[in-house]
Structure formats: structure tokens, C-alpha cells
N, CA, C and O atoms as a GROMACS GRO file, in nm:
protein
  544
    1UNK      N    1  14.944  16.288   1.583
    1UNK     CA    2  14.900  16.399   1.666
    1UNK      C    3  14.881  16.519   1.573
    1UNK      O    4  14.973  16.570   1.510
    2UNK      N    5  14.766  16.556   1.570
    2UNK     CA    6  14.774  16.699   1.525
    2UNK      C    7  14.688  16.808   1.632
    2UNK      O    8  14.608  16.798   1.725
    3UNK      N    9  14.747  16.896   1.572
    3UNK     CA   10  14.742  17.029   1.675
    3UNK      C   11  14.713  17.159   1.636
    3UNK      O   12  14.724  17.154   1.514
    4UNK      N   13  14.676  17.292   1.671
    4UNK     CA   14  14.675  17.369   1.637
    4UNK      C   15  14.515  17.466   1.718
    4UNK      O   16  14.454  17.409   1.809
    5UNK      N   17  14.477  17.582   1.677
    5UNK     CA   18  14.379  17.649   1.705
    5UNK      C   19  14.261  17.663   1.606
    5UNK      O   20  14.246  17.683   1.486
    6UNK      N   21  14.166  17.640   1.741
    6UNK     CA   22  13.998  17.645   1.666
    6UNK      C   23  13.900  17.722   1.721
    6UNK      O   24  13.823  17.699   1.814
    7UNK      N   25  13.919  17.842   1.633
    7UNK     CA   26  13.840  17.925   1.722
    7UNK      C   27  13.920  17.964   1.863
    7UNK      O   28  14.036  17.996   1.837
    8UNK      N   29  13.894  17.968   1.988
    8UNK     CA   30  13.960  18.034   2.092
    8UNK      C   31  14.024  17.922   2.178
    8UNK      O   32  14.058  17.948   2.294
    9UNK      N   33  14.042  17.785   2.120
    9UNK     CA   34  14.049  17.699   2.205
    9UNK      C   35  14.251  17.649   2.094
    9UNK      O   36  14.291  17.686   1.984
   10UNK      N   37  14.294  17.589   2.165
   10UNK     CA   38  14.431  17.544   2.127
   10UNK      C   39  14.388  17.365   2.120
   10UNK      O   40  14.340  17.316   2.223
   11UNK      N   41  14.400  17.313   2.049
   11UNK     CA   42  14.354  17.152   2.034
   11UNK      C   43  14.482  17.083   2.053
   11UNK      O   44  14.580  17.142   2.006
   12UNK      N   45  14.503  16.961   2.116
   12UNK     CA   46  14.592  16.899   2.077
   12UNK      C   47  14.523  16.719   2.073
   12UNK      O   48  14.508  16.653   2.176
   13UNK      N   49  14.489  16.665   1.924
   13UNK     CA   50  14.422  16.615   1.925
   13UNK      C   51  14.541  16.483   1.873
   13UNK      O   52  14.646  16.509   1.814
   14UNK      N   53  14.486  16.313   1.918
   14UNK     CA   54  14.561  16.175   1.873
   14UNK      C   55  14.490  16.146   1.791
   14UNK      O   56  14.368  16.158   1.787
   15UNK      N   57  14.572  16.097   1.704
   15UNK     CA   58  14.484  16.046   1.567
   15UNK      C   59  14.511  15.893   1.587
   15UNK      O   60  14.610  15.824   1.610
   16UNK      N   61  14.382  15.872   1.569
   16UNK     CA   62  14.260  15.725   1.539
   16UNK      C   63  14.347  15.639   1.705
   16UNK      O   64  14.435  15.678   1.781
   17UNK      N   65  14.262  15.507   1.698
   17UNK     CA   66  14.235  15.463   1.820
   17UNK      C   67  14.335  15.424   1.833
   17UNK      O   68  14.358  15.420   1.954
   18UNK      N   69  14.474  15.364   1.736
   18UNK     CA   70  14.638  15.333   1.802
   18UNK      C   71  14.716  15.413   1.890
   18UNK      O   72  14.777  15.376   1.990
   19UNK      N   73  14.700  15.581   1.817
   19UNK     CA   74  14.758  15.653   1.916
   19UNK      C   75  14.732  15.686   2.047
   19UNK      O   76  14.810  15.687   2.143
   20UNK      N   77  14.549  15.727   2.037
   20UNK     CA   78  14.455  15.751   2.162
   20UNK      C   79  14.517  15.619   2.264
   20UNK      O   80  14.594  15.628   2.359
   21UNK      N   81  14.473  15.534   2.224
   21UNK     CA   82  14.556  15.401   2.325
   21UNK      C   83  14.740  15.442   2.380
   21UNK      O   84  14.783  15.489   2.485
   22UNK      N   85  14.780  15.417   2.307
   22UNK     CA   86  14.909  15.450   2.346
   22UNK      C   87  14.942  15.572   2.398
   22UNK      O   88  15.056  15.593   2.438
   23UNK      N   89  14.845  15.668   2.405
   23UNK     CA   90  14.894  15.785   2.493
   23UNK      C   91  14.788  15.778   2.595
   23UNK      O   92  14.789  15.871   2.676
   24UNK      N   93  14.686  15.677   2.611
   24UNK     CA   94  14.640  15.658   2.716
   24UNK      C   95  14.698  15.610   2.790
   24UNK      O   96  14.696  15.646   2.908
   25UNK      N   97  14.796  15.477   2.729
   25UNK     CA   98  14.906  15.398   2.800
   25UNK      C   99  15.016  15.493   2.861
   25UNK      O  100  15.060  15.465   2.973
   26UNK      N  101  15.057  15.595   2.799
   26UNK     CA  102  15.183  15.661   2.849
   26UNK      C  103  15.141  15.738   2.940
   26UNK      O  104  15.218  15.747   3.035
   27UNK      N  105  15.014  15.819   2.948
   27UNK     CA  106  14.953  15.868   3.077
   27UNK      C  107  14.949  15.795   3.190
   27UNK      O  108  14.971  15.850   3.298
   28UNK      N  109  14.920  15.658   3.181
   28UNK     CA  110  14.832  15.567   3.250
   28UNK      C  111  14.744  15.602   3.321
   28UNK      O  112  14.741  15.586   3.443
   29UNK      N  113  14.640  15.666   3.237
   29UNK     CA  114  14.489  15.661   3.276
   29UNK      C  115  14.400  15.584   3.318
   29UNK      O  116  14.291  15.621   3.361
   30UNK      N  117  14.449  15.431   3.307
   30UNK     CA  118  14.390  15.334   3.341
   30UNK      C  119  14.387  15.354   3.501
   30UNK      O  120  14.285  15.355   3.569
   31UNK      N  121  14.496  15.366   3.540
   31UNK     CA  122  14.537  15.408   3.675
   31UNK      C  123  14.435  15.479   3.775
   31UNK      O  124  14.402  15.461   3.892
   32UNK      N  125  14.396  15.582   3.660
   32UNK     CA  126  14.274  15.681   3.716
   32UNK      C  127  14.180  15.674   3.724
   32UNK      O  128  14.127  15.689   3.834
   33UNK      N  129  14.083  15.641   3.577
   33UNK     CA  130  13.977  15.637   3.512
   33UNK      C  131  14.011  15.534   3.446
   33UNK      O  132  14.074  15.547   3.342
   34UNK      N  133  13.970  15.390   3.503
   34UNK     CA  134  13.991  15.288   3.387
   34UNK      C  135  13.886  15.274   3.272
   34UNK      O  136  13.902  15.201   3.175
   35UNK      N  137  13.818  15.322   3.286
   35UNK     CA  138  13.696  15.314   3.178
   35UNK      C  139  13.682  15.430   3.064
   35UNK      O  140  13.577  15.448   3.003
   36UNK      N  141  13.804  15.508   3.044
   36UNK     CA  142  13.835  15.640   2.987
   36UNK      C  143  13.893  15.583   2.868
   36UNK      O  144  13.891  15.460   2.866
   37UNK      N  145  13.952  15.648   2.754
   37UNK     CA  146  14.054  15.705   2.633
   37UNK      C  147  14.082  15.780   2.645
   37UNK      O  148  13.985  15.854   2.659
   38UNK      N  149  14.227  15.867   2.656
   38UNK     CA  150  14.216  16.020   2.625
   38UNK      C  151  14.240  16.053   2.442
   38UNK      O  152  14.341  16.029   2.376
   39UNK      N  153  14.116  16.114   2.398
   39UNK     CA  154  14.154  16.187   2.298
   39UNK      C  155  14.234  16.284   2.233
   39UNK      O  156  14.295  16.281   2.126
   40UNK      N  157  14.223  16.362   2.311
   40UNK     CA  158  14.327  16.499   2.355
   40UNK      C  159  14.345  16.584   2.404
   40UNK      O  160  14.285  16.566   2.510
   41UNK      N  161  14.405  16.714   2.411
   41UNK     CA  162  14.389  16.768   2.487
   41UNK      C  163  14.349  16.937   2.434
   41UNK      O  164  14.390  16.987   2.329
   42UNK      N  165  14.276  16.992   2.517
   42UNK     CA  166  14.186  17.133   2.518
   42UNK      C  167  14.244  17.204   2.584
   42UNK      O  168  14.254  17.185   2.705
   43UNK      N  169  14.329  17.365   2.485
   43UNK     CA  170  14.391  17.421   2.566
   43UNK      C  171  14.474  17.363   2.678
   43UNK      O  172  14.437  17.397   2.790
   44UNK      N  173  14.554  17.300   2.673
   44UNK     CA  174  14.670  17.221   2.735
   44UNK      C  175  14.658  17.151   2.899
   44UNK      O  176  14.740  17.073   2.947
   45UNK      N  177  14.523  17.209   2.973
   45UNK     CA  178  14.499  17.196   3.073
   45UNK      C  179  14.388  17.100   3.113
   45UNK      O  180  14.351  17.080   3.229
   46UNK      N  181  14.340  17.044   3.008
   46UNK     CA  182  14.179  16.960   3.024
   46UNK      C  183  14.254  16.897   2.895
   46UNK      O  184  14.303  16.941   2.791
   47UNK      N  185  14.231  16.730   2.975
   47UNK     CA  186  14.221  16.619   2.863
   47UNK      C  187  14.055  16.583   2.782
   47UNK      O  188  13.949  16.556   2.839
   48UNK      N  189  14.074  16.591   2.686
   48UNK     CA  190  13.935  16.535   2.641
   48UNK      C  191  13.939  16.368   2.616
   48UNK      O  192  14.013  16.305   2.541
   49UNK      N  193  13.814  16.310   2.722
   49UNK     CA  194  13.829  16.171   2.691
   49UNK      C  195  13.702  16.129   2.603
   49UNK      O  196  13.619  16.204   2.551
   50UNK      N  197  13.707  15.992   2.601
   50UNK     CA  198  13.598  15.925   2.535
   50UNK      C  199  13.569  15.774   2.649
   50UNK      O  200  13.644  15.681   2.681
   51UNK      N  201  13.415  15.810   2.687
   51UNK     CA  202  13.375  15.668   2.764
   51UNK      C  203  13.381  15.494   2.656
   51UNK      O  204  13.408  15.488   2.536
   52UNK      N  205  13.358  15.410   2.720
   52UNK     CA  206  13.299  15.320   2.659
   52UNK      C  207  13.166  15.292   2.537
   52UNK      O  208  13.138  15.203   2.458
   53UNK      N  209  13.112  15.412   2.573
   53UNK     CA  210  12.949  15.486   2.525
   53UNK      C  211  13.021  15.565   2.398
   53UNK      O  212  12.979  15.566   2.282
   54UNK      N  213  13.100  15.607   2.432
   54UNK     CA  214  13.170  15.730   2.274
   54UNK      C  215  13.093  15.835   2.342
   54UNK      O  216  13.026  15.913   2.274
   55UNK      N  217  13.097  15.844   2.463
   55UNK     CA  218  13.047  15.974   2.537
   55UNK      C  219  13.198  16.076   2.564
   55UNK      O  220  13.294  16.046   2.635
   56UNK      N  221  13.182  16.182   2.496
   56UNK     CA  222  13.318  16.258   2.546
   56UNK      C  223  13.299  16.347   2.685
   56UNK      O  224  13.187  16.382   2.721
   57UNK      N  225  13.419  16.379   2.759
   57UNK     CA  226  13.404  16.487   2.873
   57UNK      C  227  13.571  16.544   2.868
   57UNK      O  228  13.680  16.495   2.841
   58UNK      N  229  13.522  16.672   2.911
   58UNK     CA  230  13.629  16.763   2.913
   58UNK      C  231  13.670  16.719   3.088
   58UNK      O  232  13.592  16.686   3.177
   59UNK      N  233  13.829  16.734   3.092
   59UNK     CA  234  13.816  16.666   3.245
   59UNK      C  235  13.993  16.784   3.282
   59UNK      O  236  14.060  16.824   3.187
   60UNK      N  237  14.028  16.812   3.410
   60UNK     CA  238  14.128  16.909   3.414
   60UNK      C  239  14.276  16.751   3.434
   60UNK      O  240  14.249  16.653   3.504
   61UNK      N  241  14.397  16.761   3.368
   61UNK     CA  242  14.519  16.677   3.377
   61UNK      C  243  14.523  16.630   3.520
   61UNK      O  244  14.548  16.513   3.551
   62UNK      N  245  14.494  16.734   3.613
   62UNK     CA  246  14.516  16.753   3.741
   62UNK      C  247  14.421  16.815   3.821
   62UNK      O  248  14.425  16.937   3.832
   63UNK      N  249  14.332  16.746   3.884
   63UNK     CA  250  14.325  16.602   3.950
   63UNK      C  251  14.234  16.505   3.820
   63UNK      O  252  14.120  16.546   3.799
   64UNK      N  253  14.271  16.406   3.753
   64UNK     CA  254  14.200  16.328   3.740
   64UNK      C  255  14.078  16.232   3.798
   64UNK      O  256  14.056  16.111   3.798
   65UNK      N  257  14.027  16.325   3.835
   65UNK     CA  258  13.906  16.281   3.969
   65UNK      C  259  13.780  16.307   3.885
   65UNK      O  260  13.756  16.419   3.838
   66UNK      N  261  13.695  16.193   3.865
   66UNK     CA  262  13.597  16.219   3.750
   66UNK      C  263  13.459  16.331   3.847
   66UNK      O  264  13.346  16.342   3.800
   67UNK      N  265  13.491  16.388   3.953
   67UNK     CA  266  13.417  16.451   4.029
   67UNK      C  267  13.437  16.581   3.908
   67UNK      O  268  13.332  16.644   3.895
   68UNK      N  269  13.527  16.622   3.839
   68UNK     CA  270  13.569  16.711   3.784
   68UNK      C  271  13.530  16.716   3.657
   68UNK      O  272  13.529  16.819   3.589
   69UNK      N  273  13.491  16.588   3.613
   69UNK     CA  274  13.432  16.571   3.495
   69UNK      C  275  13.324  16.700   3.403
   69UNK      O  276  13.244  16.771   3.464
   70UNK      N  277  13.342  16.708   3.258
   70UNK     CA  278  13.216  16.781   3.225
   70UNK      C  279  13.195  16.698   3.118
   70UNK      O  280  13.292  16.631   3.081
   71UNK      N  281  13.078  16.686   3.054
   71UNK     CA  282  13.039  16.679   2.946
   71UNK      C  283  13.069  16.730   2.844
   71UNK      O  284  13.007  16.837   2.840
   72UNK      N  285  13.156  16.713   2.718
   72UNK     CA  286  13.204  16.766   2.621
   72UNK      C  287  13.176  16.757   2.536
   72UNK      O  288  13.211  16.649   2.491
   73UNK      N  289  13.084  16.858   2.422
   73UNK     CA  290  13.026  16.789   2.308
   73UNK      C  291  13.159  16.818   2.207
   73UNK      O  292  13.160  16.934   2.168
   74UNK      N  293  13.273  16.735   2.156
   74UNK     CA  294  13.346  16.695   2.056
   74UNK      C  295  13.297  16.686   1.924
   74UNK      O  296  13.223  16.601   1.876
   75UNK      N  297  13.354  16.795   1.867
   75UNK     CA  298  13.338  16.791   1.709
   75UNK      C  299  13.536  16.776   1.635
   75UNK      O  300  13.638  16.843   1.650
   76UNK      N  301  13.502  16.664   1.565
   76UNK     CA  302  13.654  16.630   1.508
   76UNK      C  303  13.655  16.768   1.403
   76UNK      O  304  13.583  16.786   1.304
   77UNK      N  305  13.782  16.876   1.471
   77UNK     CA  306  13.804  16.997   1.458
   77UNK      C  307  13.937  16.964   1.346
   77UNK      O  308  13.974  17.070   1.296
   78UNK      N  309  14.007  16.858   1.303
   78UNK     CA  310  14.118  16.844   1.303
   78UNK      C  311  14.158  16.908   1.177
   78UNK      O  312  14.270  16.958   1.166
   79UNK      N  313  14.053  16.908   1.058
   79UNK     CA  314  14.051  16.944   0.928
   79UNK      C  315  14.063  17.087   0.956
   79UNK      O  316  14.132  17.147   0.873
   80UNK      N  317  14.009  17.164   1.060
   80UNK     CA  318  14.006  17.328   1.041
   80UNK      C  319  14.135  17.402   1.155
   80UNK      O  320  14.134  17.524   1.175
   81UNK      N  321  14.221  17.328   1.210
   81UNK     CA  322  14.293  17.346   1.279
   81UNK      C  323  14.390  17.415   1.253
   81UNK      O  324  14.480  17.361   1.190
   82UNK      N  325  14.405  17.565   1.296
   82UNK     CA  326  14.529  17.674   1.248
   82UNK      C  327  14.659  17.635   1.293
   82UNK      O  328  14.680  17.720   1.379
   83UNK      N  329  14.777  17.550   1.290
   83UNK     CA  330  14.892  17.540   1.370
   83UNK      C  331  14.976  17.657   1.389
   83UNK      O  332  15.030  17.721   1.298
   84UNK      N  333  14.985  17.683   1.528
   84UNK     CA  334  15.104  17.759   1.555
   84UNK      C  335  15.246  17.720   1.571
   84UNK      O  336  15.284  17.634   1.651
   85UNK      N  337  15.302  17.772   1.511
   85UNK     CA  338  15.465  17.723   1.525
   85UNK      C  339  15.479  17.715   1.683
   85UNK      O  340  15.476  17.606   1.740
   86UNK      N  341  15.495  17.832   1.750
   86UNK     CA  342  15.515  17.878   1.874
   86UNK      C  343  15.456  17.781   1.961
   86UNK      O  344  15.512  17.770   2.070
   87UNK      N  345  15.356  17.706   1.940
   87UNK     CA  346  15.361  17.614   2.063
   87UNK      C  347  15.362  17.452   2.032
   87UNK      O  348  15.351  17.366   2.120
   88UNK      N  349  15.377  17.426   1.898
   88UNK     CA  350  15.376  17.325   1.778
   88UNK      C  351  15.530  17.188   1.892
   88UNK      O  352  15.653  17.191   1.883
   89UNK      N  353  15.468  17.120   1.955
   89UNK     CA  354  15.496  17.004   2.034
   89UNK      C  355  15.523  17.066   2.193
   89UNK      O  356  15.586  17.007   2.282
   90UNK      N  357  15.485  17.144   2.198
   90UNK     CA  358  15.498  17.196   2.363
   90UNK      C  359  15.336  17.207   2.448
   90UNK      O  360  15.228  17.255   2.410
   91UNK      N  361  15.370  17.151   2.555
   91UNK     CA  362  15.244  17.163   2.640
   91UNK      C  363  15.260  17.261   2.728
   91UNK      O  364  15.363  17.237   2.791
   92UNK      N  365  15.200  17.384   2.775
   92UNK     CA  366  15.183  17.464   2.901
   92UNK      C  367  15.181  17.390   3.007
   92UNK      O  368  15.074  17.329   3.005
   93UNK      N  369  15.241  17.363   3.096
   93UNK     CA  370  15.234  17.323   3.223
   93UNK      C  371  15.186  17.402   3.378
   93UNK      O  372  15.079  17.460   3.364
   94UNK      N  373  15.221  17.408   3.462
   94UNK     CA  374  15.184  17.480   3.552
   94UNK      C  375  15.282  17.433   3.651
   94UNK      O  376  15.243  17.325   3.695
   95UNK      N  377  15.397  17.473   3.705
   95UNK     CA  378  15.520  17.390   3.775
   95UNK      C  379  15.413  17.339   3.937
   95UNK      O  380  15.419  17.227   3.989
   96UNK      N  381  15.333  17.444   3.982
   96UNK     CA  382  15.239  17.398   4.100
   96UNK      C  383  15.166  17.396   4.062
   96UNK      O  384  15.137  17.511   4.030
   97UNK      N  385  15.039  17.277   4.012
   97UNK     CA  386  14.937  17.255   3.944
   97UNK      C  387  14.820  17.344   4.090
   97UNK      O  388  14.830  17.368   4.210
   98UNK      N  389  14.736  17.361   3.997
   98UNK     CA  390  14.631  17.470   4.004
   98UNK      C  391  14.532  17.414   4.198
   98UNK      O  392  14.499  17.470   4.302
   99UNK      N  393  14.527  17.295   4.146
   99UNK     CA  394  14.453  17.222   4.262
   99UNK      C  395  14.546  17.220   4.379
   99UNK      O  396  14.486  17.214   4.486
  100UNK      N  397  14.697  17.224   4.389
  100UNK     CA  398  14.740  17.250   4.450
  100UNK      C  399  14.819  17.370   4.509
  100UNK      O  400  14.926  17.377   4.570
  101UNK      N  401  14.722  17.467   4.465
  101UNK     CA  402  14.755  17.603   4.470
  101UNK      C  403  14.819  17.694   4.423
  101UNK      O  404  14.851  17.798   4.480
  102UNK      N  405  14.851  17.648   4.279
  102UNK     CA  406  14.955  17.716   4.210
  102UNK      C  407  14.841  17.814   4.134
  102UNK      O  408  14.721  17.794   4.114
  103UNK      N  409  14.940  17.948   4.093
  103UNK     CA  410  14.859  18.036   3.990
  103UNK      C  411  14.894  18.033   3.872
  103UNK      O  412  15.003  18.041   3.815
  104UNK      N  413  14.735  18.015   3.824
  104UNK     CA  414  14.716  17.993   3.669
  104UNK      C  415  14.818  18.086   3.591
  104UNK      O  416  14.880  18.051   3.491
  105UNK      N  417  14.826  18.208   3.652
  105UNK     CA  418  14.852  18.311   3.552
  105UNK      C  419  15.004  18.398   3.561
  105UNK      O  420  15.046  18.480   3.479
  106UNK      N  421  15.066  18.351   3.681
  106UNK     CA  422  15.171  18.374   3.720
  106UNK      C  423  15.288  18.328   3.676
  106UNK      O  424  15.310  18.219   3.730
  107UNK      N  425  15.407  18.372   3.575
  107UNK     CA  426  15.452  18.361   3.459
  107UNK      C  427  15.560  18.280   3.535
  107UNK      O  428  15.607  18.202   3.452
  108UNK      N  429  15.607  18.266   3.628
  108UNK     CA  430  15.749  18.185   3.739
  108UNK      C  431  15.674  18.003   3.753
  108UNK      O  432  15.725  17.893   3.779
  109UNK      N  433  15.542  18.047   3.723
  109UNK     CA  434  15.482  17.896   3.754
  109UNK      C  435  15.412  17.834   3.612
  109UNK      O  436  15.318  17.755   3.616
  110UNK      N  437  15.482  17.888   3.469
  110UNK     CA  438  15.449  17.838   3.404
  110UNK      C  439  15.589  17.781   3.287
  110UNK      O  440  15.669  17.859   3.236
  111UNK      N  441  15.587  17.649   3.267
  111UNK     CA  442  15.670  17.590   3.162
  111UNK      C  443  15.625  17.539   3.076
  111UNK      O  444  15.505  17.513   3.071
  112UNK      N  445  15.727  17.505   2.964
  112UNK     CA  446  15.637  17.482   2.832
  112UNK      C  447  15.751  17.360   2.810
  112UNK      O  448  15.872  17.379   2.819
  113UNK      N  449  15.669  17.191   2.771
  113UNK     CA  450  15.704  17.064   2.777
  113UNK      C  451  15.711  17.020   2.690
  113UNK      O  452  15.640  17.081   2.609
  114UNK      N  453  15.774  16.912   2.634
  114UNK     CA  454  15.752  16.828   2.510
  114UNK      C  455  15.661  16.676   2.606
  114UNK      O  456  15.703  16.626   2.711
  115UNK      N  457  15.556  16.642   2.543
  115UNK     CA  458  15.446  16.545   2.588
  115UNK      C  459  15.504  16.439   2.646
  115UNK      O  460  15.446  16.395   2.746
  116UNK      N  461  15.611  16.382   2.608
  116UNK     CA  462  15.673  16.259   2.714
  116UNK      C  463  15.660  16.365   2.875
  116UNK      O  464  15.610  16.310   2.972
  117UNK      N  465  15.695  16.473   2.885
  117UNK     CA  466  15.758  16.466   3.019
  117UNK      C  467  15.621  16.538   3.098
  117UNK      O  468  15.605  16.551   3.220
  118UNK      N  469  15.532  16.577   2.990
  118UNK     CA  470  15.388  16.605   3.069
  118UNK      C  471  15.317  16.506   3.074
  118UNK      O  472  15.202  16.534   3.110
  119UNK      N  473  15.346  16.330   3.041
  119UNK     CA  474  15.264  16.266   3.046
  119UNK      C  475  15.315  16.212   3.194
  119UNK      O  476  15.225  16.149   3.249
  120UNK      N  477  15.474  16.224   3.295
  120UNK     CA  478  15.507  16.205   3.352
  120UNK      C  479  15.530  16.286   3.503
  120UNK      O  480  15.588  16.270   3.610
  121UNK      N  481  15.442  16.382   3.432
  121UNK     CA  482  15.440  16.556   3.536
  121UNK      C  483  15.247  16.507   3.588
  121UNK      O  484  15.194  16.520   3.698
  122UNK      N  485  15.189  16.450   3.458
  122UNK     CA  486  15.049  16.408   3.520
  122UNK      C  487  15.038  16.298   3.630
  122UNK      O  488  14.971  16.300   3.733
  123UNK      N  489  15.138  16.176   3.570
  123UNK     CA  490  15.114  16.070   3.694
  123UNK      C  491  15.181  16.076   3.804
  123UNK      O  492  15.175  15.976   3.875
  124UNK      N  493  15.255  16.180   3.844
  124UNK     CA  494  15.318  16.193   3.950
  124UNK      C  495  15.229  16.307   4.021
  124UNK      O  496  15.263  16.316   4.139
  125UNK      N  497  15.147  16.379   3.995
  125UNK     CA  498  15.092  16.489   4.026
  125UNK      C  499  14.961  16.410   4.024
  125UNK      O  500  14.902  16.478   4.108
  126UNK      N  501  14.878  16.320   3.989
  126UNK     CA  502  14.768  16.246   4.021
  126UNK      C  503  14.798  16.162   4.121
  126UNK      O  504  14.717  16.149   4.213
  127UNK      N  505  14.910  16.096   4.119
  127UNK     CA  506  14.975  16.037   4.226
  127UNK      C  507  14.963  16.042   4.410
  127UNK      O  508  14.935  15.970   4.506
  128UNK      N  509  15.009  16.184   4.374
  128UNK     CA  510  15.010  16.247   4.478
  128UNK      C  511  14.848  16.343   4.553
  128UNK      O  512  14.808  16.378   4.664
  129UNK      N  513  14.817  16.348   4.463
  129UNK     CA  514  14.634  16.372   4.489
  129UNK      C  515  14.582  16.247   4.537
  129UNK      O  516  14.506  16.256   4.634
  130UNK      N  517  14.608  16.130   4.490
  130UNK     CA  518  14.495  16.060   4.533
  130UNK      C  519  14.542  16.001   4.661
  130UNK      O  520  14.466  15.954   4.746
  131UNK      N  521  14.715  16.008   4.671
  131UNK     CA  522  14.756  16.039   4.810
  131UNK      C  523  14.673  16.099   4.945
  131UNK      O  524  14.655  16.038   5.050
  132UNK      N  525  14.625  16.245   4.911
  132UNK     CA  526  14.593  16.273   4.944
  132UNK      C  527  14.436  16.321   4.990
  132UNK      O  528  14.398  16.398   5.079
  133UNK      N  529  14.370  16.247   4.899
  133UNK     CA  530  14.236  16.213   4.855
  133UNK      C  531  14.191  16.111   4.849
  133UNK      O  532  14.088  16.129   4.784
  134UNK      N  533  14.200  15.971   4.882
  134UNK     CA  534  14.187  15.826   4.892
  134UNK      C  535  14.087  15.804   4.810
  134UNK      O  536  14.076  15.740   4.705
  135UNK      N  537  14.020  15.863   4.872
  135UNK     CA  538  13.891  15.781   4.827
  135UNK      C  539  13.782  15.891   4.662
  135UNK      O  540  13.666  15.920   4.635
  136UNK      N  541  13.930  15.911   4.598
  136UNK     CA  542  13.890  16.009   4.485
  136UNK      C  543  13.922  15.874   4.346
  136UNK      O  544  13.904  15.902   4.228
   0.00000   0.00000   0.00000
């Protein structure tokens, strides 16, 4: 995993296709988007994946609903990547994710994770969307 800032964006990028797999596995994205990889992640809130095609899209953790999908043109940033100590293995979270009405910017609704327990804050929080969304 490497990490750090590019330009205005915070990267948190898996290196080569063992890890991308295995943190696709620990997400279980298959779950969601079986036809996905996640590469990494953009500013802590949008996973960047890769199709079958090596087509990338910027997509939000929460809801994994490819309705949400964008097109992401991916340039491997990894060589120019500034690391910050300060957020160097922590993910921003959002304790009420955004789709479910939580505010982005409201400092009581934000925690900062080590990646096991945001990969377990996503499938319980996709979980519960598609709960509520069936047919997403």
C-alpha cells in the first residue's frame, strides 16, 4: 500500500494485482460489483476500481451501487506521492455515512480507522443499503 498526496487529492493506492485482490477480498466487493478490483482509494471516500476492460471509475465506499459510478481517468500517481505522517494508515470515516444522512463536515461524525475496520464499516453499511434498496 502506498499512500500519500497528489496535488489536492489524498491517494491511498494497492500495489500490483496480489494486494488489489486481497483487499478486494477483505472488502468483499464481489458481493457488490462482481466484475470490479478495487485499486484504491481517492481522498478516503471514493474507491477507485478497475473493470475487466482496465476501465477505471471513481465510485463513493457507500453505497456501492454502480448507479454512482464515474469514469476515472487513473494515472499511477504512486512515484509522486507526498506522505503525510498525520494520516499515514488511517482512513476518514464518516460514523453516519453521507447517503444515510450523515454530515460530511460535522467534526462528532467523523473518525479516523486503521483499513481492517473500514473494510468492515463498508460491508456492513452496503449491507444495509441494499437492504434497503433491493434492487441496487
Amino acid at each position: 500500500m502506498t499512500e500519500g498526496w497528489h496535488n489536492e487529492n489524498y491517494y491511498i493506492l494497492f500495489d500490483g494485482a496480489e494486494e488489489s485482490s486481497r483487499m478486494t477480498e477483505m472488502y468483499d466487493l464481489k458481493q457488490f460489483l462482481p466484475d470490479f478490483t478495487i485499486v484504491g482509494l481517492l481522498g478516503w471516500d471514493d474507491f477507485i476500481l478497475r473493470d475487466k476492460n482496465s476501465r477505471h471509475f471513481s465510485i463513493p465506499t457507500v453505497p456501492l451501487d454502480f448507479k454512482y459510478a464515474k469514469p476515472y481517468q487513473f494515472a499511477d500517481v504512486r512515484a509522486s506521492l507526498q506522505p503525510d505522517a498525520r494520516f499515514s494508515k488511517k482512513i476518514k470515516w464518516h460514523v453516519n455515512p453521507i447517503v444515510f444522512g450523515g454530515n460530511a463536515i460535522a467534526k462528532e461524525n467523523t473518525i479516523w480507522i486503521p483499513i481492517e475496520r473500514h473494510a468492515e464499516l463498508v460491508r456492513w453499511w452496503n449491507i444495509q443499503y441494499r437492504s434497503i434498496n433491493p434492487k441496487s
